[in-house]
PDB file of N, H, CA, C and O in Angstrom:
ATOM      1  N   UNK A   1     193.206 -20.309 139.045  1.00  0.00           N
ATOM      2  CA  UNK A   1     193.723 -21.183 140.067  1.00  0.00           C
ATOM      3  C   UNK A   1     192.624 -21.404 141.102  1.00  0.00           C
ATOM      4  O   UNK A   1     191.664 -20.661 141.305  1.00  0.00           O
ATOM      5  N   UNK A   2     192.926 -22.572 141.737  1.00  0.00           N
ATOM      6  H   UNK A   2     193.706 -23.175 141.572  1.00  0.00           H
ATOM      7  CA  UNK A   2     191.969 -23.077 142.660  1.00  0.00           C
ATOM      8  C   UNK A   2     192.412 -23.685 143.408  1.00  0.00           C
ATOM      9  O   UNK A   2     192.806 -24.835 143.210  1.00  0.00           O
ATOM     10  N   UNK A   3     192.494 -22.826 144.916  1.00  0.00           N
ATOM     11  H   UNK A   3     192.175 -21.892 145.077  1.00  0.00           H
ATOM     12  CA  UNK A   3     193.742 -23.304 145.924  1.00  0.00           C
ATOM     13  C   UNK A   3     194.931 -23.938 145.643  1.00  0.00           C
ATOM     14  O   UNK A   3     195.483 -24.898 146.179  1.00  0.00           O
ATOM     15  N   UNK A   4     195.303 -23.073 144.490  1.00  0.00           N
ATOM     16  H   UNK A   4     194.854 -22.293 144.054  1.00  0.00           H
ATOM     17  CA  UNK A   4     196.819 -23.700 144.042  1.00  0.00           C
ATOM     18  C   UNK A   4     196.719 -24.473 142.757  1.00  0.00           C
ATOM     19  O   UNK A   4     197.773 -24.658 142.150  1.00  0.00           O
ATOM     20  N   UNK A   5     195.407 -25.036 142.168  1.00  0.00           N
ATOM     21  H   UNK A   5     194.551 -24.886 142.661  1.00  0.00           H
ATOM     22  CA  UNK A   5     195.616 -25.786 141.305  1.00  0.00           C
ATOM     23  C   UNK A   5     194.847 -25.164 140.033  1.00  0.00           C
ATOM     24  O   UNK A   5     193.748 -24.621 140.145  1.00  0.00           O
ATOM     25  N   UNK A   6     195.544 -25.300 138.798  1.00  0.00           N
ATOM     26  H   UNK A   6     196.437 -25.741 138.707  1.00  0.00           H
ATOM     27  CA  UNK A   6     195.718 -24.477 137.896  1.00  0.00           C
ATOM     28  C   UNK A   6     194.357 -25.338 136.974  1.00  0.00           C
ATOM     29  O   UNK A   6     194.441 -26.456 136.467  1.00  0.00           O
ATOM     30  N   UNK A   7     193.113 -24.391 136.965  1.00  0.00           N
ATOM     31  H   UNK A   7     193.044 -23.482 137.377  1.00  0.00           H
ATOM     32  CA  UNK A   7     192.298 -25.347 136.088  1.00  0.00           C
ATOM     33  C   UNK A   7     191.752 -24.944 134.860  1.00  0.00           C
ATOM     34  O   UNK A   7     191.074 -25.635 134.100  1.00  0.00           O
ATOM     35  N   UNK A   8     192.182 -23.487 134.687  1.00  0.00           N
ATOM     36  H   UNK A   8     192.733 -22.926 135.304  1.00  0.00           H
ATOM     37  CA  UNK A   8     192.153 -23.831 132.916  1.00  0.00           C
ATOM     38  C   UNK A   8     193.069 -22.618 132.295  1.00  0.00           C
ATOM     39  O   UNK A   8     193.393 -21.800 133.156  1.00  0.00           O
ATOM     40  N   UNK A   9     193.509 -22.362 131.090  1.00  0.00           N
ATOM     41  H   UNK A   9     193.245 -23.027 130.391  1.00  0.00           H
ATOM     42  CA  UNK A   9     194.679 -22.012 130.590  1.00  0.00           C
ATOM     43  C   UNK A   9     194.272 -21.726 129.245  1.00  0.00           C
ATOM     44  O   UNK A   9     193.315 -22.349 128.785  1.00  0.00           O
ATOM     45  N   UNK A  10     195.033 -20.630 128.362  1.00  0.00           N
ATOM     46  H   UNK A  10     195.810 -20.124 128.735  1.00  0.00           H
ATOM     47  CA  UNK A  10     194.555 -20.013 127.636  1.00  0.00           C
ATOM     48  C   UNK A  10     195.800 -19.552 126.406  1.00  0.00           C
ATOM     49  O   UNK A  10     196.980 -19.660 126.740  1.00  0.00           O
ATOM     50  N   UNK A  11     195.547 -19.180 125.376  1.00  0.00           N
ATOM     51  H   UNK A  11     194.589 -19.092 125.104  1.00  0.00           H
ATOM     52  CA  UNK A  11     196.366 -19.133 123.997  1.00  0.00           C
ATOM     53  C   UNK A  11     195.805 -18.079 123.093  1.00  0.00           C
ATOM     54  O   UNK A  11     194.620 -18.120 122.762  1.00  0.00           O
ATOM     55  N   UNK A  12     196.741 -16.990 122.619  1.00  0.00           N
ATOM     56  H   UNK A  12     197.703 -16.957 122.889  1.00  0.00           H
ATOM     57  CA  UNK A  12     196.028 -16.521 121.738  1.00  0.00           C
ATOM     58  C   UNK A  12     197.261 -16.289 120.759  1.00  0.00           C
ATOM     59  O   UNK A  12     198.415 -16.425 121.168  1.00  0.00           O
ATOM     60  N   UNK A  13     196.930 -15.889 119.294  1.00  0.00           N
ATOM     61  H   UNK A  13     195.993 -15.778 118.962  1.00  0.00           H
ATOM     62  CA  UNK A  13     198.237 -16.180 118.298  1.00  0.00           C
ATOM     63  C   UNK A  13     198.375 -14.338 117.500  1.00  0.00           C
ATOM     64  O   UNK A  13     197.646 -14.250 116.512  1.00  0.00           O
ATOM     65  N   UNK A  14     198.776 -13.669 117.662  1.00  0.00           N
ATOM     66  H   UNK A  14     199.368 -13.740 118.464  1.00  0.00           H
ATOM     67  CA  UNK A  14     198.118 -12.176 116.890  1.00  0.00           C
ATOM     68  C   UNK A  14     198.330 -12.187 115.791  1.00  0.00           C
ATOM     69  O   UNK A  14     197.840 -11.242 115.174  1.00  0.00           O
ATOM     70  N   UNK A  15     198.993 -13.029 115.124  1.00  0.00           N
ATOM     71  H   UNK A  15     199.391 -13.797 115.625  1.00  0.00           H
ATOM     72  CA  UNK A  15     199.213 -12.685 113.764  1.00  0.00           C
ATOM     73  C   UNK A  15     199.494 -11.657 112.913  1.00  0.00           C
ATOM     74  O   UNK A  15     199.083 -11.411 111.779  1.00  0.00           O
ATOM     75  N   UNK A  16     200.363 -11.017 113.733  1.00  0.00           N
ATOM     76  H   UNK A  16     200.698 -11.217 114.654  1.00  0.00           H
ATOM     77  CA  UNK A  16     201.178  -9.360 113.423  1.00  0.00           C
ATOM     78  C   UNK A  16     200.408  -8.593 113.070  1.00  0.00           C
ATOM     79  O   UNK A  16     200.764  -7.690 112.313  1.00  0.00           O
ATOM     80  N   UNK A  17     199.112  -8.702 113.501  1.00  0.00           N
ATOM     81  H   UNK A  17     198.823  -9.435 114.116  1.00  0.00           H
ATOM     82  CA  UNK A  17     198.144  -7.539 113.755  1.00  0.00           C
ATOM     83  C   UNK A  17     198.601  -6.642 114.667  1.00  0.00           C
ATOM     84  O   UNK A  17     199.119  -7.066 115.701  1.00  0.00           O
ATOM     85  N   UNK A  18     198.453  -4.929 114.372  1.00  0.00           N
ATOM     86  H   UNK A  18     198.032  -4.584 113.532  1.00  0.00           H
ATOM     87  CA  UNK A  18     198.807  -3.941 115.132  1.00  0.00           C
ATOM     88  C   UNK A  18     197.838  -3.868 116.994  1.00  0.00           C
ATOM     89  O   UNK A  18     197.995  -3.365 118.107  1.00  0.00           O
ATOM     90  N   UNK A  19     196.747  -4.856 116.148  1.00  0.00           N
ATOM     91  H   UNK A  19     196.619  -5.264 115.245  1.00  0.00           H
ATOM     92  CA  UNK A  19     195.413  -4.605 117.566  1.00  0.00           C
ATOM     93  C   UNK A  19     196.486  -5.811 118.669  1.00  0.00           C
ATOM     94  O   UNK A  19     197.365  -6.668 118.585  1.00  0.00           O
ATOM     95  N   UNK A  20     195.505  -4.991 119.782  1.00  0.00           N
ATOM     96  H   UNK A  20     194.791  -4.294 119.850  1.00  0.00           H
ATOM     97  CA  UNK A  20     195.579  -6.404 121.000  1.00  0.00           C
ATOM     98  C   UNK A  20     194.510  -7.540 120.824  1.00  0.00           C
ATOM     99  O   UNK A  20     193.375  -7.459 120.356  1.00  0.00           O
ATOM    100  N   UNK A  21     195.157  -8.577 121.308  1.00  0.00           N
ATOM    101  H   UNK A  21     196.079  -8.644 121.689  1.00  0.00           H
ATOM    102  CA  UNK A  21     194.393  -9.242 120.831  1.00  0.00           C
ATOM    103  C   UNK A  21     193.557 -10.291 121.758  1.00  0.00           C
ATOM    104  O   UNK A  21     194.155  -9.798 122.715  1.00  0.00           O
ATOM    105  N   UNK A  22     192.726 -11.283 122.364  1.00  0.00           N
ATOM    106  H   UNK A  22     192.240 -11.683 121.587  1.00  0.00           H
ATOM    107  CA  UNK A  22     192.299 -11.776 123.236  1.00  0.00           C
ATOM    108  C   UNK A  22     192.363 -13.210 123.225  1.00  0.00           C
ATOM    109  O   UNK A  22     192.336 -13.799 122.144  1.00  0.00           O
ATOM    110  N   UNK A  23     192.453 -13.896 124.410  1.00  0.00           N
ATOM    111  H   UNK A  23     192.475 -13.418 125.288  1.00  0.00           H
ATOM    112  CA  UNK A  23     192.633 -15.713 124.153  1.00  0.00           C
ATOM    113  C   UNK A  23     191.359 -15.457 125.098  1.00  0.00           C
ATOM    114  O   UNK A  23     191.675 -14.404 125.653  1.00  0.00           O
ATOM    115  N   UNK A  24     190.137 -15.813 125.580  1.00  0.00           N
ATOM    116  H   UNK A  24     189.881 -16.668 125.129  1.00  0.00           H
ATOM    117  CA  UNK A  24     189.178 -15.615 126.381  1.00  0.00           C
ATOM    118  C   UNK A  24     188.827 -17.258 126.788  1.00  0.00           C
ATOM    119  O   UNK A  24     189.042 -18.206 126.033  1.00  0.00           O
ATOM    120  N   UNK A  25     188.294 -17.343 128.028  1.00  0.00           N
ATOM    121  H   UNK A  25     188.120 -16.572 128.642  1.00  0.00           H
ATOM    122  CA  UNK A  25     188.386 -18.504 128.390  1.00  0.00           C
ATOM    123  C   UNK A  25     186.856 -18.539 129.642  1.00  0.00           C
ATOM    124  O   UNK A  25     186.411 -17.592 130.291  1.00  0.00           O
ATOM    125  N   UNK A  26     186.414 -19.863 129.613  1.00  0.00           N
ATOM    126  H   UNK A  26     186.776 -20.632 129.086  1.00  0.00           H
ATOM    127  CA  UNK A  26     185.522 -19.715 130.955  1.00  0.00           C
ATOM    128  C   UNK A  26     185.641 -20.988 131.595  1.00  0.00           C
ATOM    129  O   UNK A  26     185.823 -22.013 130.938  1.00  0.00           O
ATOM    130  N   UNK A  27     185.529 -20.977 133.102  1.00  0.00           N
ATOM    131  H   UNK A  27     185.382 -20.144 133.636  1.00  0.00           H
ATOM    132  CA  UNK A  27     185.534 -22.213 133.847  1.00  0.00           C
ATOM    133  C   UNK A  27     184.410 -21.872 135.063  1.00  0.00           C
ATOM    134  O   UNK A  27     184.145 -20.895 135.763  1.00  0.00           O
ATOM    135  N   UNK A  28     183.867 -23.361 134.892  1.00  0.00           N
ATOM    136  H   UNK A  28     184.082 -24.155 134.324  1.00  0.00           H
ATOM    137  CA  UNK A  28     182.743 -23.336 136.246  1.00  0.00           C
ATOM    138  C   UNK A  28     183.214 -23.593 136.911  1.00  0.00           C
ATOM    139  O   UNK A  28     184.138 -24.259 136.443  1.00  0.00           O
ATOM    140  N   UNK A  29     183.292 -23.542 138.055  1.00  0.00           N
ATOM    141  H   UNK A  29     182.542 -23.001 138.435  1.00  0.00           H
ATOM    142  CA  UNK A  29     183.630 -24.180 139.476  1.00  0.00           C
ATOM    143  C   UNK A  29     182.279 -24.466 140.844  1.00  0.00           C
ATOM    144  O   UNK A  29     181.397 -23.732 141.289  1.00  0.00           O
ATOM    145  N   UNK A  30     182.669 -25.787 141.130  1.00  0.00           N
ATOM    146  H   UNK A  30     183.386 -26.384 140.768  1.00  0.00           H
ATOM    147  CA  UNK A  30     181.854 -25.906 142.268  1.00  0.00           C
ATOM    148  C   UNK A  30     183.374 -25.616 143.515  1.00  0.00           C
ATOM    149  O   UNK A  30     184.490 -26.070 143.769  1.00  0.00           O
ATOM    150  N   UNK A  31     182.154 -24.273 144.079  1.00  0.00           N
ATOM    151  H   UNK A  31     181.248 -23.904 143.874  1.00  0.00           H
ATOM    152  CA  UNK A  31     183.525 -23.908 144.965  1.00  0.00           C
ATOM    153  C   UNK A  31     182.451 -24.349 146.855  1.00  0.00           C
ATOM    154  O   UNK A  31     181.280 -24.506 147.202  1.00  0.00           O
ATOM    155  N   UNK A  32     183.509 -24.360 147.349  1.00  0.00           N
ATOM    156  H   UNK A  32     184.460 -24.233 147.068  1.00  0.00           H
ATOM    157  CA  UNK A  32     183.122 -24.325 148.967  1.00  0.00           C
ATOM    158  C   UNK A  32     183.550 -23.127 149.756  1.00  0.00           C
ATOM    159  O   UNK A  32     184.151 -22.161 149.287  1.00  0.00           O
ATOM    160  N   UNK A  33     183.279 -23.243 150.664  1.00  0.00           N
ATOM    161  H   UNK A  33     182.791 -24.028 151.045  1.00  0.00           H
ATOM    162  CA  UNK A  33     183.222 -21.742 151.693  1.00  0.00           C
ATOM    163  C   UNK A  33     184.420 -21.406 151.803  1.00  0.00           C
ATOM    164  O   UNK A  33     184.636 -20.230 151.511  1.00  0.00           O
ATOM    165  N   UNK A  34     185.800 -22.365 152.307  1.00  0.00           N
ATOM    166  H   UNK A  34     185.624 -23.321 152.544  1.00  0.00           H
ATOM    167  CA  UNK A  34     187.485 -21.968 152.148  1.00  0.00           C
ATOM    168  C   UNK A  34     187.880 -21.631 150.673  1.00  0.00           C
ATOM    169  O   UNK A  34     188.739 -20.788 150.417  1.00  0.00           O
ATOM    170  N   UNK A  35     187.270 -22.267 149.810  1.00  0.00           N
ATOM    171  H   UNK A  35     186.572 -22.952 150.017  1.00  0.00           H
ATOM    172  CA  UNK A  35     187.905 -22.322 148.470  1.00  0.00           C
ATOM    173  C   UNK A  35     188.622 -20.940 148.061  1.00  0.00           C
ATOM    174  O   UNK A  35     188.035 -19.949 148.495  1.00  0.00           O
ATOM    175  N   UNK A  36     189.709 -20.707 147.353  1.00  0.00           N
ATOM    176  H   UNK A  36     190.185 -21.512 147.000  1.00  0.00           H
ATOM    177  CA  UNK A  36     190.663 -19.372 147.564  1.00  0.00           C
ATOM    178  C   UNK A  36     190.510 -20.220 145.840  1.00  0.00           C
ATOM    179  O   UNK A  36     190.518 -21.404 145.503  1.00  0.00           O
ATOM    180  N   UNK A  37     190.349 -18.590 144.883  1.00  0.00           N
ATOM    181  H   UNK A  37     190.343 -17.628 145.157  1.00  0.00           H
ATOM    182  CA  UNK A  37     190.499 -18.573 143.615  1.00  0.00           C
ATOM    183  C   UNK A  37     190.938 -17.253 142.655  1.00  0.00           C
ATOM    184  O   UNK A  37     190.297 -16.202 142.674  1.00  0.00           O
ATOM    185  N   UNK A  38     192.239 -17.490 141.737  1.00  0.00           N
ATOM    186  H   UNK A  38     192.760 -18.343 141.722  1.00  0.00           H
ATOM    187  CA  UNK A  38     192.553 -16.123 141.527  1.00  0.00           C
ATOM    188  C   UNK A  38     192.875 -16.565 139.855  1.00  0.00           C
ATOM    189  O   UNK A  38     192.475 -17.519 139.187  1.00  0.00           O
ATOM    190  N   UNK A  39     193.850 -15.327 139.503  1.00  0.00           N
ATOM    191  H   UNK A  39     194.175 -14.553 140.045  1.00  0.00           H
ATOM    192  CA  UNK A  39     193.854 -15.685 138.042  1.00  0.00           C
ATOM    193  C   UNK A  39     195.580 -15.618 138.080  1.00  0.00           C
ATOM    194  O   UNK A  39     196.133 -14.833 138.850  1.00  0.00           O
ATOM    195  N   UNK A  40     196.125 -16.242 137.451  1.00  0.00           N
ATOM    196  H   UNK A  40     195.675 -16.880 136.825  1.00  0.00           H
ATOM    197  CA  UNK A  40     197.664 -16.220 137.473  1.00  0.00           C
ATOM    198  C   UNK A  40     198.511 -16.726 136.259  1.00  0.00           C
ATOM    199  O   UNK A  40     198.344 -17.820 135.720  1.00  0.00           O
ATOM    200  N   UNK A  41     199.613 -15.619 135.830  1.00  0.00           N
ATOM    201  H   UNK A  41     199.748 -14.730 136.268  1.00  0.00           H
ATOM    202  CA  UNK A  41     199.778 -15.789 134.621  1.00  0.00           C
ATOM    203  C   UNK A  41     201.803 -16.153 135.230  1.00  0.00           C
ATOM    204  O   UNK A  41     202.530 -15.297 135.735  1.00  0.00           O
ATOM    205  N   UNK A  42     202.182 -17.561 134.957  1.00  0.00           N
ATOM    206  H   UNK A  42     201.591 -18.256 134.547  1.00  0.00           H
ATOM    207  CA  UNK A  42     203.417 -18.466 134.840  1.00  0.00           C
ATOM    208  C   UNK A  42     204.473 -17.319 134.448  1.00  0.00           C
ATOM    209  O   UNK A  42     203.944 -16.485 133.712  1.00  0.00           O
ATOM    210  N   UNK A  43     205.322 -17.148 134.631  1.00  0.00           N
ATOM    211  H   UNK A  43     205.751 -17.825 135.229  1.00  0.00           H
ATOM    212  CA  UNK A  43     206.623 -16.098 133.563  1.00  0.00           C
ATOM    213  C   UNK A  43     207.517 -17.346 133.442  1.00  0.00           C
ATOM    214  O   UNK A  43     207.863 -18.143 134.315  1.00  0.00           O
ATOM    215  N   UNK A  44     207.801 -17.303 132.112  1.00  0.00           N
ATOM    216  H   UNK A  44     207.519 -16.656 131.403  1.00  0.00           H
ATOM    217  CA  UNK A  44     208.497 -18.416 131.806  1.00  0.00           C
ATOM    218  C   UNK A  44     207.726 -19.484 131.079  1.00  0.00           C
ATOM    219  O   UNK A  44     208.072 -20.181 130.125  1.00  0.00           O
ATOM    220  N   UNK A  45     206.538 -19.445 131.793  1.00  0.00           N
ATOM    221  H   UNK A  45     206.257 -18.879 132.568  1.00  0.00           H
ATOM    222  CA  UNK A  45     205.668 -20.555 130.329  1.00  0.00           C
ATOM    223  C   UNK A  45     204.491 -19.830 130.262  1.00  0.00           C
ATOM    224  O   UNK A  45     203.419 -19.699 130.853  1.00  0.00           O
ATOM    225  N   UNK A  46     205.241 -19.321 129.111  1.00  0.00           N
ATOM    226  H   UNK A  46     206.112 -19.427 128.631  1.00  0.00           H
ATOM    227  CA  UNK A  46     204.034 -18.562 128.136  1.00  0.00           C
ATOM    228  C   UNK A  46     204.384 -17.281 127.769  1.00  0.00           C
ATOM    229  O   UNK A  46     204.766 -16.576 128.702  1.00  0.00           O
ATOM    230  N   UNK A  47     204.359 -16.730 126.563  1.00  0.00           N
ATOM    231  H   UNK A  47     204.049 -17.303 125.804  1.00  0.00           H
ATOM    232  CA  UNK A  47     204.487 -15.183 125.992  1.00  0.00           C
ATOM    233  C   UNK A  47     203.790 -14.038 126.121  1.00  0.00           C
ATOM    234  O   UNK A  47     202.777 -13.827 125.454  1.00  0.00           O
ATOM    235  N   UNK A  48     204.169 -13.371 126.809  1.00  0.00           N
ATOM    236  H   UNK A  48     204.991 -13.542 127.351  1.00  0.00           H
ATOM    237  CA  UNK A  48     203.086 -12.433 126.982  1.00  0.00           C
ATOM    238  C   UNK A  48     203.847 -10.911 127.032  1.00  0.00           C
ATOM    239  O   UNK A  48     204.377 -10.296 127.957  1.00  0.00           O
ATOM    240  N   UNK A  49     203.615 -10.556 125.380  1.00  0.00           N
ATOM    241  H   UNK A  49     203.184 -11.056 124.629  1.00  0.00           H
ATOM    242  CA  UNK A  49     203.960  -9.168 124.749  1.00  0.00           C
ATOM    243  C   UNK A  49     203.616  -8.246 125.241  1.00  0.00           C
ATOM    244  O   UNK A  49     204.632  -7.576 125.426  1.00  0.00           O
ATOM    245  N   UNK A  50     202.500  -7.560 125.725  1.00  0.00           N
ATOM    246  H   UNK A  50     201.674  -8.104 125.574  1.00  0.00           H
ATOM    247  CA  UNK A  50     202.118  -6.560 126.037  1.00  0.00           C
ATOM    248  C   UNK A  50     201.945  -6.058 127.872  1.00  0.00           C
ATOM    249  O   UNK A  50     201.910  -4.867 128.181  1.00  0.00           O
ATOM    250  N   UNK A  51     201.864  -7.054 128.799  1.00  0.00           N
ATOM    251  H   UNK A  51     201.892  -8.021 128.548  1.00  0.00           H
ATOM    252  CA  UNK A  51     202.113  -7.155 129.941  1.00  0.00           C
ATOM    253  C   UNK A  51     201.438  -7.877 130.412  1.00  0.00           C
ATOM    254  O   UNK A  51     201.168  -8.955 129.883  1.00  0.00           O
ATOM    255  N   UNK A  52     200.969  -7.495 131.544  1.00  0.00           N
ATOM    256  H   UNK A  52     201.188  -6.620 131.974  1.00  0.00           H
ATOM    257  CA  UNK A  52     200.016  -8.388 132.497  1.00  0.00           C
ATOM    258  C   UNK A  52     198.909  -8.236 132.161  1.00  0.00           C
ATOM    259  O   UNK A  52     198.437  -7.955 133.263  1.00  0.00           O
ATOM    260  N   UNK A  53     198.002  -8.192 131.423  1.00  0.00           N
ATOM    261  H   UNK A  53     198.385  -8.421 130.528  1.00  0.00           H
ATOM    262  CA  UNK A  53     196.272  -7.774 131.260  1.00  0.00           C
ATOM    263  C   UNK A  53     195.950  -8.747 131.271  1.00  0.00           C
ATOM    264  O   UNK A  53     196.305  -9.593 130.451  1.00  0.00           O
ATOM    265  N   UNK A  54     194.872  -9.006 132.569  1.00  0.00           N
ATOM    266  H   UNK A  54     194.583  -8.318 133.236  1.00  0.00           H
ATOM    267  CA  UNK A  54     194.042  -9.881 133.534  1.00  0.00           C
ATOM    268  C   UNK A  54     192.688  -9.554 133.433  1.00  0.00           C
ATOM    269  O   UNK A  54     192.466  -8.361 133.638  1.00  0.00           O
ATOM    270  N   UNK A  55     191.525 -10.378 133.133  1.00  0.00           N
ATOM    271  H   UNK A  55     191.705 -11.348 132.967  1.00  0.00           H
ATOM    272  CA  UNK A  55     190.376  -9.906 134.040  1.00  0.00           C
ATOM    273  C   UNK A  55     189.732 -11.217 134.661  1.00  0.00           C
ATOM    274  O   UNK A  55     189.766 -12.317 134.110  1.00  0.00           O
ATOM    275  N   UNK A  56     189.220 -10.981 135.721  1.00  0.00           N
ATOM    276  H   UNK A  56     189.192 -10.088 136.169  1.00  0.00           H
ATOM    277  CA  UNK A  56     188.534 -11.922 136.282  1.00  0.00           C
ATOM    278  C   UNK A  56     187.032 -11.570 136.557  1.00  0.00           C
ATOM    279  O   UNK A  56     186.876 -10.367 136.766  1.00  0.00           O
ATOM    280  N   UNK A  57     186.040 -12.222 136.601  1.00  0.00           N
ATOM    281  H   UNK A  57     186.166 -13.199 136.431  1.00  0.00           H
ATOM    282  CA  UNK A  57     184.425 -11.901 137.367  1.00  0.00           C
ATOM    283  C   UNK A  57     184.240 -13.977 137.871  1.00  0.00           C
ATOM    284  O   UNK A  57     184.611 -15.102 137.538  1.00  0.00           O
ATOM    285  N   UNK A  58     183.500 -13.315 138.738  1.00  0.00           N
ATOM    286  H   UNK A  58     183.198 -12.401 139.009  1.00  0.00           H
ATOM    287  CA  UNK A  58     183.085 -14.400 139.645  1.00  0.00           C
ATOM    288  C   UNK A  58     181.211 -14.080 140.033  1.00  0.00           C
ATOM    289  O   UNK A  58     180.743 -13.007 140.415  1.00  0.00           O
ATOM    290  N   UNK A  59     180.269 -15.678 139.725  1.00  0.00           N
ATOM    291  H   UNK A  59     180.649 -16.549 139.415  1.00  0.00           H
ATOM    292  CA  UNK A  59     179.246 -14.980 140.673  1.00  0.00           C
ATOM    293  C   UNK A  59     178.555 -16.512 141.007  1.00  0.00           C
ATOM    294  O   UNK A  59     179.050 -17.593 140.692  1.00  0.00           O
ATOM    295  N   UNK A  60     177.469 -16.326 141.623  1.00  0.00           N
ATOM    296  H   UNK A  60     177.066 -15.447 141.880  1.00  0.00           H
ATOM    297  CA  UNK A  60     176.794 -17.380 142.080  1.00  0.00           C
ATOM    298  C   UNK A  60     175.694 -18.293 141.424  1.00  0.00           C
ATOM    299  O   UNK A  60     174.489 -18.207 141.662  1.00  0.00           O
ATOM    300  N   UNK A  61     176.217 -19.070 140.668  1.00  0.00           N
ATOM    301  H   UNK A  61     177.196 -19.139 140.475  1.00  0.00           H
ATOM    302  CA  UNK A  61     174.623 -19.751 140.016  1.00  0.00           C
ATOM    303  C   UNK A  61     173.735 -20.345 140.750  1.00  0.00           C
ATOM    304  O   UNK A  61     172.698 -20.771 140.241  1.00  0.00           O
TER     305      UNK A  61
END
């Protein structure tokens, strides 16, 4: 998210594999000095079996 607006989104399918499994995703952003950015997962749109597992990194190009 990016001050509220949702800019990229992610899918993964396990295919009744016992492992966890990963949908991995990357987005650039040209951000500004207010810009507020987090990671946020919808309940209700979208499945998510195993719980909340999030990661985020952020850095400066």
């Amino acid at each position: 998210m990016l001050n509220g607006v949702g800019k990229v989104r992610t899918m993964v399918y396990s295919g009744g594999s016992d492992y966890n499994d990963a949908g991995p995703n990357l987005v650039v952003l040209s951000l500004r000095k207010e810009d507020r950015v987090w990671v946020a997962h919808f309940r209700g749109q979208g499945y998510n079996e195993y719980g909340h597992l999030t990661t985020f990194s952020g850095f400066l190009i």
